[in-house]
ROPA-143454 format. One record per residue: residue number from 1; x, y, z of N, C-alpha, C, O in turn; residue in one letter. Coordinates in steps of 0.02 Angstrom, whole numbers. Atoms other than C-alpha are relative to their C-alpha. Example, Ala and Ser with C-alpha at 12.3 -4.5 7.8 and 13.67 -1.06 7.14 Angstrom:
ROPA-143454
ATOM/fivo/n_px/n_py/n_pz/ca_px/ca_py/ca_pz/c_px/c_py/c_pz/o_px/o_py/o_pz/lokol
ATOM/1/45/-59/0/615/-225/390/45/60/0/97/59/33/A
ATOM/2/-42/-59/-3/684/-53/357/-39/55/37/-14/110/45/S
end
This chain:
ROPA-143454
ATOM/fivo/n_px/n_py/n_pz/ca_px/ca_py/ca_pz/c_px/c_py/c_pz/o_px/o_py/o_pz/lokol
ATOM/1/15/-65/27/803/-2437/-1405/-47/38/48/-29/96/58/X
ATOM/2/59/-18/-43/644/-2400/-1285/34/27/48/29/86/64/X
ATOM/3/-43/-35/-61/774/-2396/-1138/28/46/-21/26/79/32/X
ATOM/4/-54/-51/-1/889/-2258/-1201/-62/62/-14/-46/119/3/X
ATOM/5/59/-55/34/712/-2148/-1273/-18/-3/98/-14/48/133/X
ATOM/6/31/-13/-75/650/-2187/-1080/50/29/34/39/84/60/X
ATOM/7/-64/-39/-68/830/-2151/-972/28/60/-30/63/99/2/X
ATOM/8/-44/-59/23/889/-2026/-1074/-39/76/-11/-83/97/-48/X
ATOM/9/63/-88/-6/824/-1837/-1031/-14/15/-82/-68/7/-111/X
ATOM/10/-1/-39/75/857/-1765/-1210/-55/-59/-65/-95/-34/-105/X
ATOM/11/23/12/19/793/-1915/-1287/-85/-15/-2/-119/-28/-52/X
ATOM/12/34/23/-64/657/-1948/-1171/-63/50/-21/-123/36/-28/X
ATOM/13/57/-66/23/576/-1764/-1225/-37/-30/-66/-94/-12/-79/X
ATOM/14/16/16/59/562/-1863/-1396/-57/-42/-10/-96/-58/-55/X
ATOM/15/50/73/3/466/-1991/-1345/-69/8/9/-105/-4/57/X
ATOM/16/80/-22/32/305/-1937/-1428/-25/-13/-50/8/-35/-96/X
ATOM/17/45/42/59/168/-1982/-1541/25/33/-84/15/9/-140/X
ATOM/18/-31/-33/57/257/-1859/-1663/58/-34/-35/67/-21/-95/X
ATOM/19/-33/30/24/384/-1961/-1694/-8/-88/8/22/-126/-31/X
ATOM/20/19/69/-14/321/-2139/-1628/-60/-28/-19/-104/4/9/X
ATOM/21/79/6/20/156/-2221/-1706/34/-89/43/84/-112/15/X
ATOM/22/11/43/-22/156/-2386/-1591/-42/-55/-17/-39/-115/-3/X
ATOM/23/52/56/50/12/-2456/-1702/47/-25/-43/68/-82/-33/X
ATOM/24/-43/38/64/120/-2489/-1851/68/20/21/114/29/-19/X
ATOM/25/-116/28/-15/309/-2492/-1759/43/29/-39/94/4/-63/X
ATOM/26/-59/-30/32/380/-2357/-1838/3/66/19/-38/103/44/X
ATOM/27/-46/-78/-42/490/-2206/-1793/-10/37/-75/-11/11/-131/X
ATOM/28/-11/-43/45/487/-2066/-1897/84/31/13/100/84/38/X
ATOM/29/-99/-7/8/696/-2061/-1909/8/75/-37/43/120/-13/X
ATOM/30/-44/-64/32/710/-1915/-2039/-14/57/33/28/102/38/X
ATOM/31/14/-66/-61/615/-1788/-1916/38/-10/82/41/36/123/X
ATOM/32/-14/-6/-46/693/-1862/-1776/109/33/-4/150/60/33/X
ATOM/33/-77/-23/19/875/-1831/-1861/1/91/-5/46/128/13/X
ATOM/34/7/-67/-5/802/-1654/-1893/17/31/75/67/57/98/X
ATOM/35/-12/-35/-71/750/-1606/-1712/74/-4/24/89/39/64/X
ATOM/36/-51/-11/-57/929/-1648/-1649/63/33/-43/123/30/-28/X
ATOM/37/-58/-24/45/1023/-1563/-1788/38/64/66/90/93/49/X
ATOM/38/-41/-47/-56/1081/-1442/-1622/7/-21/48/14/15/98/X
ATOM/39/-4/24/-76/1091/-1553/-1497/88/-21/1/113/-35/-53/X
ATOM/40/-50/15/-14/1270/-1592/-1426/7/-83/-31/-35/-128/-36/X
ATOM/41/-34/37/36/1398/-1707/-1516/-50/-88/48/-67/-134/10/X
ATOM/42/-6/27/12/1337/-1830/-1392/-85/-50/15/-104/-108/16/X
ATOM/43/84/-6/6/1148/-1827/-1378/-20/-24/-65/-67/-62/-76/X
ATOM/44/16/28/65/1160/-1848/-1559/22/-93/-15/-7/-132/-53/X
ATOM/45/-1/59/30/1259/-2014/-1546/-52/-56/43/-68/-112/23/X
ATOM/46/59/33/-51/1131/-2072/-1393/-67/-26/-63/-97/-79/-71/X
ATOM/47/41/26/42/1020/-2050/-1537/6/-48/-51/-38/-89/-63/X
ATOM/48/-10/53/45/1099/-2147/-1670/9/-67/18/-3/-115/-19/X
ATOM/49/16/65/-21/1120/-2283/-1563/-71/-12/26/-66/-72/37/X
ATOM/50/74/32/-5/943/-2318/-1523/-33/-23/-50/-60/-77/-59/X
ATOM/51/19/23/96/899/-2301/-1713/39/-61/-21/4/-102/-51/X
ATOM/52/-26/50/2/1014/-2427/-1730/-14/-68/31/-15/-120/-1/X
ATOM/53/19/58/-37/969/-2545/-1591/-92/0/-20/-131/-42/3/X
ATOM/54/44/-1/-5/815/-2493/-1649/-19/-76/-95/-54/-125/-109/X
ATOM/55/-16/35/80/854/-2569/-1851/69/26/-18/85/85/-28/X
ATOM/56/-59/-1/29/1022/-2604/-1899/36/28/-45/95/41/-49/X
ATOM/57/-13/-56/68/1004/-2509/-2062/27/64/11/58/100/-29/X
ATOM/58/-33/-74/-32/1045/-2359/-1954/58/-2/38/59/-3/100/X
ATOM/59/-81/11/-19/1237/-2372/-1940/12/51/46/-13/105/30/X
ATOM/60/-28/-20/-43/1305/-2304/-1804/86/2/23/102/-26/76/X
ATOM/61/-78/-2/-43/1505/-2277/-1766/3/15/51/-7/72/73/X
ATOM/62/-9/13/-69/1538/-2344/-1602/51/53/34/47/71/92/X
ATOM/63/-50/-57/-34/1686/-2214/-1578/-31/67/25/0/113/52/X
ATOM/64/23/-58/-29/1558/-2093/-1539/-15/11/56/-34/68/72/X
ATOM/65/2/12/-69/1546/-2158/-1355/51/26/28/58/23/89/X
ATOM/66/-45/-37/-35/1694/-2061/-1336/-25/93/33/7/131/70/X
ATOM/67/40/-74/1/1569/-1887/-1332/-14/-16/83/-14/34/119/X
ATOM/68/66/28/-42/1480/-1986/-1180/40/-1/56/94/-30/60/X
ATOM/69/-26/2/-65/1504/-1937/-990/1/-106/25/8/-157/-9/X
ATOM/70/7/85/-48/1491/-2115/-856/-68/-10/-16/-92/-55/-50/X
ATOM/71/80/24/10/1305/-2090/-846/-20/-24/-49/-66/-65/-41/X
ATOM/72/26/9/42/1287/-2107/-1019/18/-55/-52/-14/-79/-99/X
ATOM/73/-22/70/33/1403/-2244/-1071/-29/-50/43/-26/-108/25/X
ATOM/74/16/57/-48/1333/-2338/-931/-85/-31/-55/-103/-84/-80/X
ATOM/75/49/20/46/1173/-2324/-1027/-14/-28/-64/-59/-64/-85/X
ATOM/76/-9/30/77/1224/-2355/-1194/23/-76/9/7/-119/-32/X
ATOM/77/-8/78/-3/1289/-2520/-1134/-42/-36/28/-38/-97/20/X
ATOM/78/44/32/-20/1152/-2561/-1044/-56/-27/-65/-76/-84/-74/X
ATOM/79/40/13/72/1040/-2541/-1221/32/-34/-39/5/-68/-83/X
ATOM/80/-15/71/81/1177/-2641/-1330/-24/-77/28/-57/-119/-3/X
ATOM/81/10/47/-13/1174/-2772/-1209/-74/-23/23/-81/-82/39/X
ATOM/82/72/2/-1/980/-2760/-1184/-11/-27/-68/-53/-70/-81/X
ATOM/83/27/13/88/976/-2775/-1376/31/-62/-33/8/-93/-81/X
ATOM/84/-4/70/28/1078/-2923/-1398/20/-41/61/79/-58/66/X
ATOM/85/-11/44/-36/1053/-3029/-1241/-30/-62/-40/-55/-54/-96/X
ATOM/86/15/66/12/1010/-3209/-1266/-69/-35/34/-81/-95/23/X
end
C-alpha cells in the first residue's frame, strides 16, 4: 500500500497527515474516497487497490487494471506482489 501512495503522482499528493495518522495505523478511507471523487477512472482504481492491500475489507475489482497505462500496471503489480510475497 505505502509503495503505490509513494510511486504514484496522484496518490503520492495524498500522502499526508490529513489522511494518515502513523501513530495509531489508520487511513482516513471515507475522506480519501471523497478527495478522488474526480479523479480519472484510473487513479481511482490505483486508489482502491492500496486500500485494499492496505485491509482486505476494501474490495477492489481487479478488472479495473484495464483503466491503467504500462507505468501503472507495472506498479500495481509490483504492490500485489509486495503485499503477498513470502
Amino acid at each position: 500500500m505505502l509503495h503505490l501512495f509513494s510511486k504514484h503522482y496522484k496518490l503520492n499528493q495524498c500522502f499526508t497527515t490529513k489522511y494518515f495518522d502513523f501513530r495509531t495505523e489508520t487511513i482516513k478511507i471515507s475522506a480519501l474516497k471523497r478527495q478522488s471523487s474526480t479523479w480519472s477512472e484510473s487513479e481511482k482504481f490505483m486508489l482502491k487497490l492500496a486500500l485494499h492491500l492496505f485491509n482486505s475489507s476494501n474490495k477492489v475489482d481487479l478488472s479495473g487494471m484495464d483503466y491503467l497505462d504500462d507505468h501503472n500496471t507495472r506498479l500495481a503489480i509490483e504492490a500485489i506482489a509486495m503485499r503477498y510475497e513470502n
